[in-house]
N, C-alpha and C positions, 0 to 999 in steps of 0.2 A: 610451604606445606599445604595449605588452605586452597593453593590451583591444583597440589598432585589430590588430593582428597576431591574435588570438583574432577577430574578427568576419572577417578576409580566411579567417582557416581554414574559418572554418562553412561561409562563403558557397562556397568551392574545392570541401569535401566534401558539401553539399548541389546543387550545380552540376552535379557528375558525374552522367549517367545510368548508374550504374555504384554508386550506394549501395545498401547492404545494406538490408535491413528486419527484421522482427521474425519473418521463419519463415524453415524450414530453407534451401526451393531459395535464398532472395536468399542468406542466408548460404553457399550453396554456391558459389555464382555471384561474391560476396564472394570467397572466400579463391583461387578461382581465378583472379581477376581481378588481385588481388597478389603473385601468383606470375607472373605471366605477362609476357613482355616489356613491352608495353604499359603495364600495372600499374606495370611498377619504373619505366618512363619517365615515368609521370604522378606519383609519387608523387616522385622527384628530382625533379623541374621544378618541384611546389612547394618542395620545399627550398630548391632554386636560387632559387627567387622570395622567400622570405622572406631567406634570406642576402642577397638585396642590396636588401630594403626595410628591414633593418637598418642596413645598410653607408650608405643614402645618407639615414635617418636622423641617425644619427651624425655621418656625414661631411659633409653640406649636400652631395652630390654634384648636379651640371648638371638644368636641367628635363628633363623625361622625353621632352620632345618632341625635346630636341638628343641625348638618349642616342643613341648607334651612329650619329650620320649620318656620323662619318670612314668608317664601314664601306662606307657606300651610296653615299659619292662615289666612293669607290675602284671599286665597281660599276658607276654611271652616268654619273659626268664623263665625256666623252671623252677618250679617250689616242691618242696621234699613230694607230696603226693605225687607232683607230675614225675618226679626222679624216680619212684618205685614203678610207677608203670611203665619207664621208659628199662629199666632196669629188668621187669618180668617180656617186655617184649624184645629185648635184645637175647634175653636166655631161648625166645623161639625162631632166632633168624636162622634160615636154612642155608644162607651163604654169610660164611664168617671170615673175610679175607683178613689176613695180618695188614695192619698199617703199620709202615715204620715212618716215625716222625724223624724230620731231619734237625736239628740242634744245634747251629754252628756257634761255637762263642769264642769273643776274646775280650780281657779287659771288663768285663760286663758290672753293672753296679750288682750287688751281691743281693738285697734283697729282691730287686727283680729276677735275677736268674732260679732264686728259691720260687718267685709265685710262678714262674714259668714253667719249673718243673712238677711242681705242686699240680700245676693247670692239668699237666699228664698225667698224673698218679691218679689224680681223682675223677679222669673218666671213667659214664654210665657203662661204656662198650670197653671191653678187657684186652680183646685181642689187639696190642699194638706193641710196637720197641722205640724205645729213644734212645736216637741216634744220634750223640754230643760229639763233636770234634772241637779240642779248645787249640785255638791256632798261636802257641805259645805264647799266654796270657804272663803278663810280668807279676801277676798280684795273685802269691803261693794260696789265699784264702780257696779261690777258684778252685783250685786242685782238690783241696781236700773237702770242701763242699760237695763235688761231682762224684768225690773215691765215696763220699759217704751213701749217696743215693747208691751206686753201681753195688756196692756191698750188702744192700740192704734190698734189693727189688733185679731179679736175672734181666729182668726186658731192658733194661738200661743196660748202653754199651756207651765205650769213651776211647776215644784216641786223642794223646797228645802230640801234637805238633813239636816236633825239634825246633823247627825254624819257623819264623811268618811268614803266611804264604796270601796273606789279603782274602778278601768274604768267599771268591769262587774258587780258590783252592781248600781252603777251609772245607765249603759247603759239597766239593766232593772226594772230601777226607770221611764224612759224615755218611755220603751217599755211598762208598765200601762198606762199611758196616751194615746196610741194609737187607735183609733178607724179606722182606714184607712183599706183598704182592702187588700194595700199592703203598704211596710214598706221599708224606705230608709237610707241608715247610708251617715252620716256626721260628721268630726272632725270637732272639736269648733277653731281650728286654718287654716280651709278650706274654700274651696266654691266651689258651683254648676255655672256649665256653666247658662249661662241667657235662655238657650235652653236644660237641661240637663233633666228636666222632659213631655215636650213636645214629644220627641224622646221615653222615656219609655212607654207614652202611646201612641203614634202614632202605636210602637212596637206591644203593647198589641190590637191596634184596627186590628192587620194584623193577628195576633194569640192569642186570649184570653186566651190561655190554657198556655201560659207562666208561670213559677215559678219561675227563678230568673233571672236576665238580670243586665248584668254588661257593661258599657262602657268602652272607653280608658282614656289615664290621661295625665297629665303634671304636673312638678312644677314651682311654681313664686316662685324667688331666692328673696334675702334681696332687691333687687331693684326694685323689682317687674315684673320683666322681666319671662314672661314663657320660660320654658328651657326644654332640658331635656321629651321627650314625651314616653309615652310608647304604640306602638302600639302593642294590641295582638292578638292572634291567635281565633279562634270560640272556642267552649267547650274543650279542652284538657284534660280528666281527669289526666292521669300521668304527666304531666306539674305542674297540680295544687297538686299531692302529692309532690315537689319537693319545690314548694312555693307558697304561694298565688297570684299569677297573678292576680287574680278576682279584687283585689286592695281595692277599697274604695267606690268609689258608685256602691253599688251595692242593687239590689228594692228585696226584698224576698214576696211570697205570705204569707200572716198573717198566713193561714192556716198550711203552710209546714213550719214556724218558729216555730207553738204552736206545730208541733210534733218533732221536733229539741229541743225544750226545752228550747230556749232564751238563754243568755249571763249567762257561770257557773265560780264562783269562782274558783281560784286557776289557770287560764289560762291568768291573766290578761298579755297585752301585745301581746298576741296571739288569744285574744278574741274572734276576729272579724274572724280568722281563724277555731278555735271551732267550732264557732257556722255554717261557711259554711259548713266544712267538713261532718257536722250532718244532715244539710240540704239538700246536695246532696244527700246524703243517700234515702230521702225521695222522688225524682223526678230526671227525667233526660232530662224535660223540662228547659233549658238552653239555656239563647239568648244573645249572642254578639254583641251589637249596634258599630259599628267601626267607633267612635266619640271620639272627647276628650272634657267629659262631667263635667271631675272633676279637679280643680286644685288642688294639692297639698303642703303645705304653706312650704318653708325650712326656719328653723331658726335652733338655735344652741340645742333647747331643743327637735327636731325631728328628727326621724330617718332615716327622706329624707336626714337626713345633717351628724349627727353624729351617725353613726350606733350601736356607744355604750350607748347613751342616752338611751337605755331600755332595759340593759342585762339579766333580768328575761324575756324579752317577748320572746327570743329564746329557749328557757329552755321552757317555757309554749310549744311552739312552737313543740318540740319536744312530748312533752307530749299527747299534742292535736293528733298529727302522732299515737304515739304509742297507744292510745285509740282507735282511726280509725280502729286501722288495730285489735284490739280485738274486735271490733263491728262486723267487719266484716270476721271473723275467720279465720283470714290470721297471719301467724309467719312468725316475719320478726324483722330487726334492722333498729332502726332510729337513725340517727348522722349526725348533721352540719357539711358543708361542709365545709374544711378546709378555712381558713380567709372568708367565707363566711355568714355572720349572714344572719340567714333568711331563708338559704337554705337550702334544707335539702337534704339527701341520702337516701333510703331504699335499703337492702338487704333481700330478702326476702329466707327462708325455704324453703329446698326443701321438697314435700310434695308426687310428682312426678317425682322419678330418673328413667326415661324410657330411653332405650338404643337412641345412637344418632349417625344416618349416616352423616358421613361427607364424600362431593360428591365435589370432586375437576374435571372440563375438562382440557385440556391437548392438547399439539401438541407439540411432541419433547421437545425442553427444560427442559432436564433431570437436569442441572447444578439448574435452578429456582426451579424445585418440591423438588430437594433434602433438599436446604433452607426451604421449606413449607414442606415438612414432617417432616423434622430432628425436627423442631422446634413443629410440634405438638405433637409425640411421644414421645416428650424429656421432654416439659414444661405441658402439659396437667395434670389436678391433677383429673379431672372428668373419674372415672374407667371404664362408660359401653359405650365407644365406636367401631363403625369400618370407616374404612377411603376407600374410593370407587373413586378409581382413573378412569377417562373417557377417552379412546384414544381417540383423533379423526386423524383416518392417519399420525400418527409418522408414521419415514422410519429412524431414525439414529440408528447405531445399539448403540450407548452410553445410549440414553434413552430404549432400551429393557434389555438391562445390567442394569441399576439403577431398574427398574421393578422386574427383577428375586433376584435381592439384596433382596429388600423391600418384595416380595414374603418368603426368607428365615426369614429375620429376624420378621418378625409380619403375618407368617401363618393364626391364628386366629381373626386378626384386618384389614387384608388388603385385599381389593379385587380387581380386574385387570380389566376391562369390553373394551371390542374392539368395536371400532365406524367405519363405514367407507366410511359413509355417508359425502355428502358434510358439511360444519364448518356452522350449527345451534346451536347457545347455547342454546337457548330453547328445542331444541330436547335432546342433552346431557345433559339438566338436568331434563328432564322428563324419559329419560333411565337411568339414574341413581336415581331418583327415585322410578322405577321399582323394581331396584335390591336391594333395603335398605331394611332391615331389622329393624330400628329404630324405633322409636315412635315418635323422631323428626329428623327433618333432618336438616344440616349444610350445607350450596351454599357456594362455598371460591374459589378462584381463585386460580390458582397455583404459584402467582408471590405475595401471601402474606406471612408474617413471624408470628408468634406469638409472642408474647412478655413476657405475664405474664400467671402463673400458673390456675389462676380462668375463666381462660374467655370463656372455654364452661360453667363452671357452671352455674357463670352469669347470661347467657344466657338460659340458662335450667331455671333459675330463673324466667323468664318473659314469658317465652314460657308454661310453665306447665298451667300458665292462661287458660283457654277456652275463653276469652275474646278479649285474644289479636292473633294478626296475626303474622306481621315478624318482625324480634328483629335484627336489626343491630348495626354497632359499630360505634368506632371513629378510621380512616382511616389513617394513615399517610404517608408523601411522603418520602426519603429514609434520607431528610435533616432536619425532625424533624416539617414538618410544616403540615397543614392539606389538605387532597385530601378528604373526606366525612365527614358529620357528620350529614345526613338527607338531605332530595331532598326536593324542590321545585316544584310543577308542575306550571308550567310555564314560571320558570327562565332560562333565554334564549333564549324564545319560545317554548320549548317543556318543559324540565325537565332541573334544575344543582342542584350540588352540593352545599351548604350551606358553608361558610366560607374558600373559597379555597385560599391557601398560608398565611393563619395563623399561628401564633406561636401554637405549642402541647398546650399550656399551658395557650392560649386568654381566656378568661372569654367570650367574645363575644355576642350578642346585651342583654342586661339585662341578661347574665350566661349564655346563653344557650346553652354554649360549657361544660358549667361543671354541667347541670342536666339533669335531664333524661327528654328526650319529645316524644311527640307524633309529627312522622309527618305522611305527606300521604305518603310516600314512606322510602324505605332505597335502598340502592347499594345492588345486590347481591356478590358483591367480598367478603362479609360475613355476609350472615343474619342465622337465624334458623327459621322455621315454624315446627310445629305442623305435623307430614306424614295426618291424616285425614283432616285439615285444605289444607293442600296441593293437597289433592285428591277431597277434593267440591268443588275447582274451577277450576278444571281439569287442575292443574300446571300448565306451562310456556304456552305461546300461540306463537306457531311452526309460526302463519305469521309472527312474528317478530324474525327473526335470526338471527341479529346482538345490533341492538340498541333496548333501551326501554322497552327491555321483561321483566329487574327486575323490573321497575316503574308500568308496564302494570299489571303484576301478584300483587304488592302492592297493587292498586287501585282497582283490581276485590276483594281480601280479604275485604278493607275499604267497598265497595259498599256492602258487604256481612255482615258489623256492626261491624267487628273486628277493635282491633284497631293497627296502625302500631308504631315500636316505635325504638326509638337511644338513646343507653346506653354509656355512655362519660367513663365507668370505663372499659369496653372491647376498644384495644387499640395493632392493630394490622399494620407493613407495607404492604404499598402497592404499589407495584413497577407497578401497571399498565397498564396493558397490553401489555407489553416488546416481550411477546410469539407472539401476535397477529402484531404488528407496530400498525401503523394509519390503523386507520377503513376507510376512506374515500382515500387509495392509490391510488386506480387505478378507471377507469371509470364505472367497474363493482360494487364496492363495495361504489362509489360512487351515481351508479343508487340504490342501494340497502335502502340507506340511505333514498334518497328520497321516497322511496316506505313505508320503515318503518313509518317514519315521518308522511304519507300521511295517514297510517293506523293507528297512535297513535292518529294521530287529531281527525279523524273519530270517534273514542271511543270514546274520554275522553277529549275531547273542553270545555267540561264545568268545569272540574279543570284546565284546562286551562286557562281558565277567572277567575276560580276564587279557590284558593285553600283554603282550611278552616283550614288550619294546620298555614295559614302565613296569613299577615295582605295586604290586598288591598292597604295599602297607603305606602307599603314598594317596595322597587325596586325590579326590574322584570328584572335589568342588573348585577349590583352590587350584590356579594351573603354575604353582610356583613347585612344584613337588615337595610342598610340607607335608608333613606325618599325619595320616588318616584316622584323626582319632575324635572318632564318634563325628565321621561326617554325615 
């Protein structure tokens, strides 16, 4: 405990752009800095941080993701006042579509099916029908529970099932009764937030052109206590081939369902995954209301609780992927993610093995490149590379000896390029851009290692898309824990790192250490883009010479409709910048920072406030995606 507490400090005091260094002004700049409000706030805040990574040590205290959510219901449940104004401003929406909610039940425990439909009855927004199909439940209670709602309230419809027909005949037994204009799923052991359909069309009166809109979630455990919330990201598409994040309430247009095809046998358990997979196909109108609009019931016969309660629905699961991707004329492999039900892997065909420059910059440190070379020439299993080493102002003669080595032994794979300009990394990697001869290109650091054989491939994997921009990896520090695995903008105030001082091997906020996602940025210490994706947004942007140019160049790609992405199966060290020291040394490279900073604001403020890759009500200190409460 006492070494992971000693690695959280370094990383804290090495984090800050606010470390001293080895002459006077940092040291001056030091002691004022711990004098100064600011100073005392940052330095208690670690305090506070280690006293309760003690405390929940010791104590086995709740996952980090349910820390403080009593705090955030208390802030965004609605309370009776916020339900009247939600209620006087639903009486003025000018577009009032029908929702019909879909209902399917069989067997269901009796008092969850009452707060299910209860959940219905008592929404803010009027306009909707529920849509019950009971797929011949043995237990007559059910029946006359349902005759009693239908009797008592027109918008409730109900068909019974002769025969059992399992969840996807069921669910469009339910889906015939539909007359709504859009169409909402609910499980018969759930409930809708008292506000959950309000918000969809609030949603829809801001953009009509909406096609399917999903909110966030939580579950109520045996005691009824909400737990457990899952805040997510805006549209992800690679996210959502990894696992359905979409979740559970989610509203589809009737239209884009009937060209989906509705609920198909043989996928049951993965049903609801089916039928989105199909229906994104058909629109790329996509809204993420960032509410938690659905709860989710755990009991022992759910897969909130026991992940093995419905072993054919991962197998469907699977199925569903592997359809996907022949729809959409893509070769590729799907397999569950080891102990991971649910989740899923793709590797996909290569379909485009176009040669690939790898453009490492440089300054001296001959003993670190040797490590990063030895390691890519040695492990690399992908055959059409060349490796483009960057000087910038080496003067030892030990790194011009490791140079003429590396010259002898890979003639045809190595190239040498002289820099002698002052230390822009942005410029060295647009000069080496220059000289590639690839069709994509490889950014890498010279202070990283390779590890396993595949991971240009990989990478060539994701990158052959036209679709997508930069393909980064999962980063590690020299002691096995994580230094990257997808940026933030915002975290920290400008940009971090996601998950820093993790184990290799965290699962991390709902997986997201072990699937593939989309964010808005990756680390250049090793991405791949595309050389003509590289050249439409006229590469690295030369005002930024120290900081922020890999997030800067990410975000012009994003802004351009590509998407950015971190593959958890690429899995490289990364020593850090060890060539460089601390970027914030001396007063020079200090003033530098601020100028960068000053210029990254100026762009790109507005993923700044708000990134679409990560969830608004997650923290903006913390890079574990804990709950943002009162950071």
């Amino acid at each position: 405990m006492f070494k992971e507490l000693k690695e959280k400090y370094e990383f804290v005091m090495k984090s800050s752009s606010h470390m001293w260094a080895n002459d006077s002004w940092s040291f001056y700049r030091f002691m004022i800095f711990i004098t100064s409000y600011k100073g005392q706030k940052r330095i208690w805040t670690f305090v506070w941080k280690v006293i309760k990574y003690i405390f929940r040590k010791i104590f086995r205290i709740k996952h980090v993701r349910t820390e403080g959510y009593d705090l955030w219901m208390k802030e965004y449940f609605p309370d009776e006042n916020k339900l009247k104004i939600y209620k006087t401003e639903a009486s003025k929406f000018n577009y009032t579509p029908k929702i019909s909610i879909l209902l399917p039940v069989f067997n269901t425990n009796i008092d969850f099916l009452h707060l299910a439909i209860e959940s219905v009855l008592n929404q803010v927004y009027q306009n909707w029908e529920l849509c019950i199909s009971d797929d011949h439940s043995s237990d007559e209670m059910i029946k006359k529970i349902i005759n009693n709602y239908v009797t008592t309230d027109a918008r409730i419809k109900v068909k019974y099932r002769p025969t059992n027909g399992h969840i996807s005949v069921n669910s469009n037994s339910a889906l015939e009764l539909a007359t709504g204009e859009f169409i909402a799923l609910l499980d018969h052991d759930d409930c809708l937030s008292v506000d959950a359909l309000f918000h969809i069309v609030k949603a829809l009166n801001i953009d009509p052109s909406l096609d399917i809109i999903y909110s966030d979630e939580d579950k109520i455990d045996e005691n009824g206590k909400h737990i457990d919330p899952h805040f997510k990201p805006d549209w992800c598409p690679d996210n959502f081939l990894s696992r359905n994040y979409l979740g559970h309430l989610v509203t589809i247009r009737k239209t884009i369902l009937d060209k989906a095809g509705g609920f198909r046998v043989g996928f049951e358990g993965s049903q609801d995954y089916d039928l989105l997979l199909r229906a994104t196909e058909h629109t790329s109108s996509i809204h993420h209301i960032p509410l938690v609009l659905y709860h989710w019931r755990m009991h022992s016969d759910s897969t909130s609780v026991n992940e093995e309660a419905k072993p054919y629905a991962f197998n469907a699961g699977i199925k569903a992927l592997e359809e996907a991707l022949e729809r959409r004329n893509i070769s590729g492999d799907v397999k569950l993610i080891e102990n991971l039900p649910g989740f899923y892997s793709i590797r996909y065909k290569l379909f485009h093995e176009g040669k690939v420059s790898v453009i490492i910059p440089t300054k001296n440190k001959h003993d670190l490149c040797e490590v990063c070379m030895e390691s890519i020439f040695k492990l690399t299993d992908y055959p059409n590379y060349e490796v483009i080493l960057i000087d910038n102002n080496s003067d030892e003669p030990a790194f011009f000896e490791f140079v003429k080595l590396w010259q002898q032994k890979e003639p045809n794979r190595f190239k040498y390029i002289r820099d002698t300009g002052e230390f822009n990394f942005s410029r060295l990697m647009n000069k080496g851009a220059a000289h590639a001869s690839g069709d994509y290109l490889l950014l890498l650091n010279n202070d990283t290692e390779i590890l396993h054989e595949d991971w240009m491939t990989a990478m060539v994997e994701q990158c052959q898309f036209k679709s997508n921009g930069v393909v980064g990896a999962k980063l590690l520090y020299p002691n096995n824990t994580i230094q990257h695995a997808g940026v933030i903008i915002g975290l920290g105030g400008i940009a971090g790192h996601t998950f820093v001082g993790y184990e290799k091997d965290a699962p991390g906020y709902f997986y997201f250490l072990k699937c593939i996602n989309n964010y808005s940025a990756v680390t250049a210490a090793c991405v791949m883009v595309r050389k003509e994706a590289f050249d439409e947004v006229n590469g690295f942007e030369e005002e930024l010479a120290v900081e922020f140019n890999d997030v800067d160049f990410c975000l012009k790609l994003k802004a351009k409709g590509y998407k950015n992405i971190y593959l958890p199966h690429v899995v490289l060290y990364h020593y850090e910048s060890i060539s460089r020291g601390h970027p914030h040394k001396t007063k020079k490279s200090y003033q530098q920072h601020l100028t960068d900073v000053a210029f990254f604001k100026q762009r790109w403020q507005t993923y700044i406030d708000y990134d679409p890759c990560y969830s608004r009500h997650l923290s903006m200190i913390f890079t574990d995606f804990r709950l943002r409460i009162k950071d």
